[in-house]
N, C-alpha and C positions, 0 to 999 in steps of 0.2 A: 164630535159627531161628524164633520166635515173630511176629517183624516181618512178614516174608514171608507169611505167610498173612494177615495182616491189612491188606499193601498188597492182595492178592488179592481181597476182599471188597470191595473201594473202587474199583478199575478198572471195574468196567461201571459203576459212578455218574458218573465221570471222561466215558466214552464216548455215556453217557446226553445228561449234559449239551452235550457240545458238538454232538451230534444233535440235541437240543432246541433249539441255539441257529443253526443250520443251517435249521430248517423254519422257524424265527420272521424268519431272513433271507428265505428264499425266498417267504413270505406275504408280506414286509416289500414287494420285489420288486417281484412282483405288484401289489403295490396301489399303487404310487410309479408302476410303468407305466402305469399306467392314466390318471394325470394328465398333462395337457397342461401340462408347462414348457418350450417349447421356448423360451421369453422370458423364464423366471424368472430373480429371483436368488438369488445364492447363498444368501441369510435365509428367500427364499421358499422354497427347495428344501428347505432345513434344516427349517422350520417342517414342509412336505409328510410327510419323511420320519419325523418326530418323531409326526406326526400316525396317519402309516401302522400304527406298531411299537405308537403306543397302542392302535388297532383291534386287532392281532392279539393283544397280551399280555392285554387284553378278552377276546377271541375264544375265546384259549386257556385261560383263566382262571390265569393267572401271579401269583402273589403278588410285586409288585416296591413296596417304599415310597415312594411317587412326594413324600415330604417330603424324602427323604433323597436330596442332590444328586449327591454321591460314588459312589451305591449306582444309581442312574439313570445317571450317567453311565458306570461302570463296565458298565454291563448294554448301554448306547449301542454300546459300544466292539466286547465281545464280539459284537453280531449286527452289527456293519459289515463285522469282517473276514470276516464268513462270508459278506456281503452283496455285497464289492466285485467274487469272481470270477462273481457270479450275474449282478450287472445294472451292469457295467463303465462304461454311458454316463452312469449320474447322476453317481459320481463323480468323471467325466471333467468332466461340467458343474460340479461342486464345484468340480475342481481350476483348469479358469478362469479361475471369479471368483473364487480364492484370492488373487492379487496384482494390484492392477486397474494398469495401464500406469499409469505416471508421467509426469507432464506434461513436455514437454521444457523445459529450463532454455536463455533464451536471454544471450548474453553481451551488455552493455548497457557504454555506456563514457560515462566525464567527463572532461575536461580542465580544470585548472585550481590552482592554488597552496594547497599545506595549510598550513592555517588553526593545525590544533593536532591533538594525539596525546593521547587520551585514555586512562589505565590504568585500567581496570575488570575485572570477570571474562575481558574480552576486550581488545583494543585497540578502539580507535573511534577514523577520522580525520575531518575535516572538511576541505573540500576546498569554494574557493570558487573557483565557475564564473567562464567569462568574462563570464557575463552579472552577477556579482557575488552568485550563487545558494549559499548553502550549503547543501552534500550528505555527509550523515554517511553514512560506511558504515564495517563492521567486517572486522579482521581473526582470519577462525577458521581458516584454515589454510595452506598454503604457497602463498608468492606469487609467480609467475613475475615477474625482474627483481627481485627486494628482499633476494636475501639477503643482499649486503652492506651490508644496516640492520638483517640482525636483530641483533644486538649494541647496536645504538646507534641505533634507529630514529626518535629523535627530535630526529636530525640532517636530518630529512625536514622538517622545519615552516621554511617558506616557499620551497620548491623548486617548480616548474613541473613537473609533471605530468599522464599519459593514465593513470588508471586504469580498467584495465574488472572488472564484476563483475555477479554473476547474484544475482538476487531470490529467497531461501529464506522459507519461514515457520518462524519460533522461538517456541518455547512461553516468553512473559516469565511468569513466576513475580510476580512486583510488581506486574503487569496482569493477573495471571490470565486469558493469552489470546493469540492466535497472533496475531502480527504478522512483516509484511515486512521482511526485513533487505538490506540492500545487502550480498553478501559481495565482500571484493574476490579475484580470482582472477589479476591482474597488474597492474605495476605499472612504468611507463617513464620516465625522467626525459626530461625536453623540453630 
């Protein structure tokens, strides 16, 4: 019985707060509208908005620890959702250039007799062209035409083959650094 009147006491602070954090969106708003991003990006907008909520927490004289990242970004979060039904088109611009389009992957092909099959974290074949060119590329995932090597795939070194495969970038760890991989994506015998 004791509990009760003490949640009692504590609800209009509850209703305070989130009113308070309701008018810090709607100033917040406000002053994001007023800037021209119709060309920004996404960091630009971010920065904007970041910029806006310091004004108003100024404004308002809001005690917020601006060292404490957790406590900042926790405070972020609380005037966004109050901010997203006020002014719908920034985070529509947000959402945008949240995933920016992926370059299309095109399939690129070689013809020519493997060399050798290397076991590493991955497979690595080599594959000498008809021009006498050798062309490493790797195997990271399933390959149209080769399942019957995977068991014994290095039953494939010196077979006449069309491999085709598409250009990924891999984070090498030993190079500390993103380089082009051949991956191959099938595999035909000639």
């Amino acid at each position: 019985m004791k509990k009760a009147p003490l949640i009692l006491l504590f609800l209009p602070m509850f209703a305070f707060a989130q009113e308070d954090f309701k008018g810090i969106a709607e100033e917040t708003c406000a002053c994001i509208q007023k800037k021209d991003l119709s060309n920004a990006s996404k960091k630009s907008i971010e920065v904007a908005l970041g910029l806006c909520m310091f004004e108003v927490i100024q404004a308002r004289h809001i005690e917020v620890d601006m060292s404490d990242g957790d406590a900042m970004r926790k405070f972020g979060e609380k005037v966004g959702m109050q901010m997203a039904p006020i002014c719908p088109d920034i985070f529509t611009k947000l959402m945008e250039d949240a995933a920016p389009p992926q370059p299309a992957t095109t399939n690129e092909s070689v013809s020519g007799v493997i060399k050798s099959i290397e076991e590493k974290e991955f497979l690595f074949i080599t594959i000498k062209d008809e021009s006498n060119k050798e062309i490493r590329l790797v195997w990271l995932r399933h390959v149209a035409g080769a399942d019957e090597f995977l068991n014994d795939y290095k039953k494939l070194i010196g077979k006449k083959v069309t491999v085709t495969y598409q250009i990924f970038e891999l984070f090498n760890a030993k190079a500390k650094g993103y380089f082009g991989y051949k991956m191959i994506t099938a595999l035909t015998l000639k």
